[in-house]
C-alpha positions as CSV (number, residue, x, y, z in Angstrom):
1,X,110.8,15.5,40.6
2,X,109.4,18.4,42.5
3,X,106.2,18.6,39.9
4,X,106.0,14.5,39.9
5,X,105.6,14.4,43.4
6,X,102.9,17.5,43.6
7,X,101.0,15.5,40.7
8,X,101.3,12.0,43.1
9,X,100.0,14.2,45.9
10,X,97.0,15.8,43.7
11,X,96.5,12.5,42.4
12,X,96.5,11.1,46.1
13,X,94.4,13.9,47.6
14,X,91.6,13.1,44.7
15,X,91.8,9.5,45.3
16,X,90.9,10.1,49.0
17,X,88.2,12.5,48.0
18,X,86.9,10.1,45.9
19,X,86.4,8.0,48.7
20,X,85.1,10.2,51.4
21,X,82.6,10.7,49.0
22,X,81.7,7.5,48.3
23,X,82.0,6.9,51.8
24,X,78.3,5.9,54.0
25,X,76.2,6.6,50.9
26,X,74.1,4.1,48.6
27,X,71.1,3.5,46.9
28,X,67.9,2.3,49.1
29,X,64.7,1.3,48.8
30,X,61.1,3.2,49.8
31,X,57.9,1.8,50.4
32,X,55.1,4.7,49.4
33,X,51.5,4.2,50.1
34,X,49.6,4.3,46.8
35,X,45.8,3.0,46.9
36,X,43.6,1.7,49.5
37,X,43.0,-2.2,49.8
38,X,40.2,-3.5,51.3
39,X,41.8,-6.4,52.6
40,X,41.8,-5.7,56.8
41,X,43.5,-7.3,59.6
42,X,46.6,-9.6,59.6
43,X,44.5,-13.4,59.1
44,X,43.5,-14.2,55.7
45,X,41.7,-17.0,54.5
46,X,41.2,-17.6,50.9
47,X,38.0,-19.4,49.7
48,X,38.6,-19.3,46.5
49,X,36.4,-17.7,43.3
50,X,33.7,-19.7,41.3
51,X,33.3,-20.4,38.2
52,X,29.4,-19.1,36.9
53,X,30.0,-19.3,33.6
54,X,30.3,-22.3,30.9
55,X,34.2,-21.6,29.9
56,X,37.4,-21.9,31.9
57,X,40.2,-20.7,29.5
58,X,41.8,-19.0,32.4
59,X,42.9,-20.2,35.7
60,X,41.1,-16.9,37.7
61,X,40.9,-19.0,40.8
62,X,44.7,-20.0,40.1
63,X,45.8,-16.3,39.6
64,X,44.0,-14.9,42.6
65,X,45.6,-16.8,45.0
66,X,48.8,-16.8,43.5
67,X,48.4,-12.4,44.1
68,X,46.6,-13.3,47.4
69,X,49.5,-15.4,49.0
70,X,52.1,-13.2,47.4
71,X,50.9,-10.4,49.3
72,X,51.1,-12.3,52.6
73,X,54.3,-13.9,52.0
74,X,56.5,-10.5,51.5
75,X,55.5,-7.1,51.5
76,X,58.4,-5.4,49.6
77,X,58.5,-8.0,47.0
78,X,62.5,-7.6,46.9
79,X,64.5,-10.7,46.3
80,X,67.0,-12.3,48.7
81,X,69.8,-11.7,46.8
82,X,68.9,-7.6,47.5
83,X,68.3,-7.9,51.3
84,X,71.5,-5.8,51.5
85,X,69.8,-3.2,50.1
86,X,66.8,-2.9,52.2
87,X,66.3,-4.8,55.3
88,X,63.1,-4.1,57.7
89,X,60.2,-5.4,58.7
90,X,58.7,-5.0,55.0
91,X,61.0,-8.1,54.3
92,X,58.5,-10.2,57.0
93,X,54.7,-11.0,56.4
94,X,52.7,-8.5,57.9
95,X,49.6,-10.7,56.9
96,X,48.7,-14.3,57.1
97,X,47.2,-17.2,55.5
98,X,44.7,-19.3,57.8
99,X,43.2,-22.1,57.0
100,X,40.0,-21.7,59.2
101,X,37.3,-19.3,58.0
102,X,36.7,-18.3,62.1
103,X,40.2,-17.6,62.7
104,X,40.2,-14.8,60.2
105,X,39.9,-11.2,59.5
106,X,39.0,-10.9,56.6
107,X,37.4,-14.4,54.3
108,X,38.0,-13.9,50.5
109,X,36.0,-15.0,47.9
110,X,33.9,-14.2,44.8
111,X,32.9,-15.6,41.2
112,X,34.3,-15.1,37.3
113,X,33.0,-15.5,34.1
114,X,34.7,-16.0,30.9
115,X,32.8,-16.1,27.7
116,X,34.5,-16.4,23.9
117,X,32.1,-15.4,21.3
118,X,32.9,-15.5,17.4
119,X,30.6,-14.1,14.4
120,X,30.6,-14.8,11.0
121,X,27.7,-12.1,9.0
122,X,28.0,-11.3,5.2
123,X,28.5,-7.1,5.3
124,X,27.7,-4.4,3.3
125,X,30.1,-2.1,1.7
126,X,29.8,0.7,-0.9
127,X,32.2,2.3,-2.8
128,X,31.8,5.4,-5.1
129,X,33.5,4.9,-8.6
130,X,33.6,8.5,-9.1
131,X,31.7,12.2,-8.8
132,X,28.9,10.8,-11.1
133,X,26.1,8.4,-10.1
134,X,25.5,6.3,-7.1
135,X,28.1,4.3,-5.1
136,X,28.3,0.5,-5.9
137,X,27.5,-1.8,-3.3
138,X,29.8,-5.2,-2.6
139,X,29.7,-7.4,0.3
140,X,32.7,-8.9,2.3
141,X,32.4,-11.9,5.1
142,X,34.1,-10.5,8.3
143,X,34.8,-12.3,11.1
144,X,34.4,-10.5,14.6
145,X,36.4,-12.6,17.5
146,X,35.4,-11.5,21.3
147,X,36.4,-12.2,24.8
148,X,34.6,-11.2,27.6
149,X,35.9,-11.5,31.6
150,X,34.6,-10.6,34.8
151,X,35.9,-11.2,38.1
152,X,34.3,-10.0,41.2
153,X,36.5,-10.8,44.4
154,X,34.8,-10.2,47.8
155,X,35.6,-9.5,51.2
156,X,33.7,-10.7,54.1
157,X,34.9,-9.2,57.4
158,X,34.3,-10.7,61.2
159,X,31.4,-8.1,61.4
160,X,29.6,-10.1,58.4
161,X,30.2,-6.7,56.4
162,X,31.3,-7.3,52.6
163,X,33.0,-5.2,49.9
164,X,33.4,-6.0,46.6
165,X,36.1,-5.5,44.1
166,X,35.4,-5.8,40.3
167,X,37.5,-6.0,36.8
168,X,36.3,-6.4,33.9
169,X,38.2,-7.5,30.2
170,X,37.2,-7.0,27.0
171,X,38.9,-7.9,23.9
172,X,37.5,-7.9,20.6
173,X,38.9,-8.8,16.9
174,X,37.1,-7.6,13.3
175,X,38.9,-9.0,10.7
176,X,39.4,-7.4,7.6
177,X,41.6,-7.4,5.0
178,X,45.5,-6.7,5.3
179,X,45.7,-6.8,8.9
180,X,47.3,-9.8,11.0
181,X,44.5,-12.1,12.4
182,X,43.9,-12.2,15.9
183,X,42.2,-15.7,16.9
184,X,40.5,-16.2,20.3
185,X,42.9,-18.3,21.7
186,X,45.0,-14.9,21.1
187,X,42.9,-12.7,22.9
188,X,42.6,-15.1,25.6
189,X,46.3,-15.1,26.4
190,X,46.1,-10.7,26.0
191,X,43.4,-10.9,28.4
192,X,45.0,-13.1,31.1
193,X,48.0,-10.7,30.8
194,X,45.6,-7.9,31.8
195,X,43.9,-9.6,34.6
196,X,47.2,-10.5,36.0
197,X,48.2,-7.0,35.6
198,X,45.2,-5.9,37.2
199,X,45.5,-8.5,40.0
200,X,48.1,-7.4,41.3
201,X,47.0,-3.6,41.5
202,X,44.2,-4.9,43.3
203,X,46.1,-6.5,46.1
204,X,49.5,-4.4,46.5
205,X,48.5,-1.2,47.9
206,X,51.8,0.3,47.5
207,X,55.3,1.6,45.2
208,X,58.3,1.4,44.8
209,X,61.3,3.9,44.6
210,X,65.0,4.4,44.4
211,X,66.2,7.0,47.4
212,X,69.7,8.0,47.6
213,X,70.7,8.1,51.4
214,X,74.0,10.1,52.7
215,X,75.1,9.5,56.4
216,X,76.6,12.7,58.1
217,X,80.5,12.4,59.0
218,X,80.7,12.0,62.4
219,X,83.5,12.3,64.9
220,X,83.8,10.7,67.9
221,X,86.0,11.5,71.1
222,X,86.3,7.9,72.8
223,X,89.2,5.8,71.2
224,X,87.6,2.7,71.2
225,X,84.2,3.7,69.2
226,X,86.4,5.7,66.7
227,X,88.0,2.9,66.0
228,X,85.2,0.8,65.7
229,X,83.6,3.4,63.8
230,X,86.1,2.2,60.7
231,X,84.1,-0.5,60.0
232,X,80.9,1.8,59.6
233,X,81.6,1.7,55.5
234,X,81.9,-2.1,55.2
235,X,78.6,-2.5,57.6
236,X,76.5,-0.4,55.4
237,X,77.8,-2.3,52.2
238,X,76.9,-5.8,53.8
239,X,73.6,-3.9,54.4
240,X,74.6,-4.8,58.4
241,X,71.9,-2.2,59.3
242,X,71.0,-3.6,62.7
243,X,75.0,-3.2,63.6
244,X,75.4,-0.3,62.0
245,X,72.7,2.0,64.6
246,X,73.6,0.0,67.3
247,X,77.0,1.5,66.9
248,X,75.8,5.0,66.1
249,X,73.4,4.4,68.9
250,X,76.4,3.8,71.3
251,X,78.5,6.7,69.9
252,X,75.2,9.2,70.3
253,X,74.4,8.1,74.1
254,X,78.2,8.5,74.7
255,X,77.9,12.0,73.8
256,X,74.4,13.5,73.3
257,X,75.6,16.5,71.7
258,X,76.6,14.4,68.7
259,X,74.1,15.3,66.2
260,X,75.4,13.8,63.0
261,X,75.3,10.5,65.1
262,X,71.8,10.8,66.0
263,X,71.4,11.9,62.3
264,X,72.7,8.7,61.2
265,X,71.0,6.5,64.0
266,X,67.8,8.3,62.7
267,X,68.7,7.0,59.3
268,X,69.4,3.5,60.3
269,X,66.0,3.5,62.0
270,X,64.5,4.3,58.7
271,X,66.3,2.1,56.9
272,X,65.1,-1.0,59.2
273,X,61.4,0.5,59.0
274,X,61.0,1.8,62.8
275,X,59.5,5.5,61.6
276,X,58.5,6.3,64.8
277,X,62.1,6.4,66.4
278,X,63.8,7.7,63.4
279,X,61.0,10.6,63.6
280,X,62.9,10.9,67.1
281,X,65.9,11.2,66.1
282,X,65.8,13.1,62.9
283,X,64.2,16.1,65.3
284,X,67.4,16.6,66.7
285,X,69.0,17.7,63.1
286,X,66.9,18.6,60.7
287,X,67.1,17.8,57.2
288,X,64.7,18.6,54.1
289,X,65.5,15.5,52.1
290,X,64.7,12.8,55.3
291,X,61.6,15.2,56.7
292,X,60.0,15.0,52.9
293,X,60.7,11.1,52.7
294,X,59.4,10.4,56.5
295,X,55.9,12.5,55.8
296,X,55.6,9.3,53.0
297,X,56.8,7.0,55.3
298,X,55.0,7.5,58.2
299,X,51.4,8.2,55.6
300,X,52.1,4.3,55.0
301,X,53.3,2.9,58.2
302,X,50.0,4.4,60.0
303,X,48.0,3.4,57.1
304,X,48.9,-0.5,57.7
305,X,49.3,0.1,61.5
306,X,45.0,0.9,60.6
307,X,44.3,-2.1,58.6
308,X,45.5,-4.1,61.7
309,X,48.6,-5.3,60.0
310,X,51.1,-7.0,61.8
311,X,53.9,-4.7,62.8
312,X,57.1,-4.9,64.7
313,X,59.8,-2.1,64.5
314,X,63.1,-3.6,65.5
315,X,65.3,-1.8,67.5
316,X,69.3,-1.5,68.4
């Protein structure tokens, strides 16, 4: 009985372990500043691209906007269903579609081109029988299928300055024997592929990554915030960040020697997007893992704070 019960008690002890460490810990979201965009201010209005050229295979005007109004519409790109993974102000438009060229910041607009192109010549081919004499000639029809895009997408900004951005596609097809035909209505659909893909590189200046965040354990003299601090685990795994610092807010003013509640306040600033407090508060303790990550977070958040984007930490 004697080694049943110490095996319950081991069994118990790894159970609450197992918990502790599971405890105030999960997976989160990072917004990291990758390229420049030349898209400035928080008013955009879209004027749309035209069409110089003769085809119109691909909606270019279509796909633009589409990018264009996805990048004022949410930041992080992360769907509802995930808010409790990442709530801050990258979940709220930081830029804004206006339907008046004079109310905006920045007017875009531009021109594409498509053009298909198929040849049909008779070519040469020669082919040596052996060491001895000249090679034979023989001719083969081949078939050389092309498409060509262009888009250029300007910017024209309330000083009557422009910049330009520019992409190019080209996709071409020689046929020849025992390899699977590519027609131009297949190339067309590869190219719009890229262009999306390029698109979107164009307007979305930033990345995406998975950071693991740990809170500190933190103890707390009053009665009534320890006990209040028992919800702390069931907050974070609503993703009830704004509840979650205000209590580690209220626990750290209560006693300001508590450094693994301003550790965690720091944290919940972070996690809501106000880098400038959680700068603040991560002072007090330091920590390699949240200095390396607010360097990146702080390179972005002054970065759009600069392009005039429309910014509002929230606080507890």
């Amino acid at each position: 009985m004697k080694k049943l019960s110490l095996i319950i008690t081991i069994i118990s002890c790894f159970v609450l372990v197992s918990q502790i460490a599971k405890a105030q810990q999960g997976q989160f979201y990072q917004f990291l500043y990758k390229n420049d965009t030349k898209i400035k201010g928080s008013k955009i209005h879209f004027a749309g691209l035209k069409n110089i050229g003769n085809e119109s295979h691909i909606d270019v005007n279509q796909m633009t906007k589409d990018n264009v109004d996805f990048f004022t519409n949410t930041y992080s790109g992360i769907s509802e269903k995930k808010i409790q993974n990442h709530i801050s102000w990258t979940r709220n438009p930081m830029f804004e579609i206006v339907e008046n060229e004079s109310e905006a910041d920045v007017i875009i607009g531009g021109h594409y081109k498509i053009k298909t192109h198929m040849d049909i010549e008779e070519k040469v081919f020669y082919e040596r029988q052996s060491n001895v004499g000249a090679p034979i000639p023989y001719y083969e029809i081949r078939q050389t299928n092309k498409v060509d895009v262009e888009v250029v997408i300007s910017y024209t900004y309330k000083d009557k300055s422009t910049d330009y951005d520019t992409i190019t596609i080209s996709n071409s097809y020689e046929r020849k024997p025992k390899t699977t035909y590519k027609s131009i209505e297949d190339l067309l659909e590869k190219a719009e592929k890229s262009l999306g893909s390029k698109l979107y590189h164009t307007f979305h200046f930033y990345e995406i990554e998975y950071v693991w965040y740990k809170f500190e354990k933190v103890k707390v003299k009053d009665k009534a915030l320890k006990e209040e601090l028992k919800s702390a685990n069931d907050l974070l795994a609503n993703g009830e960040i704004m509840k979650l610092g205000n209590l580690y807010k209220r626990i750290y003013e209560a006693d300001k020697s508590n450094l693994e509640a301003a550790f965690n306040l720091a944290m919940c600033y972070e996690l809501i997007g106000n880098y400038p407090s959680a700068e603040v508060y991560y002072a007090m303790k330091k920590d390699f893992h949240a200095n390396t990550r607010m360097k990146k977070n702080m390179e972005l958040y002054n970065y759009l704070k600069n392009l005039g984007a429309n910014i509002k930490p929230l606080d507890f």
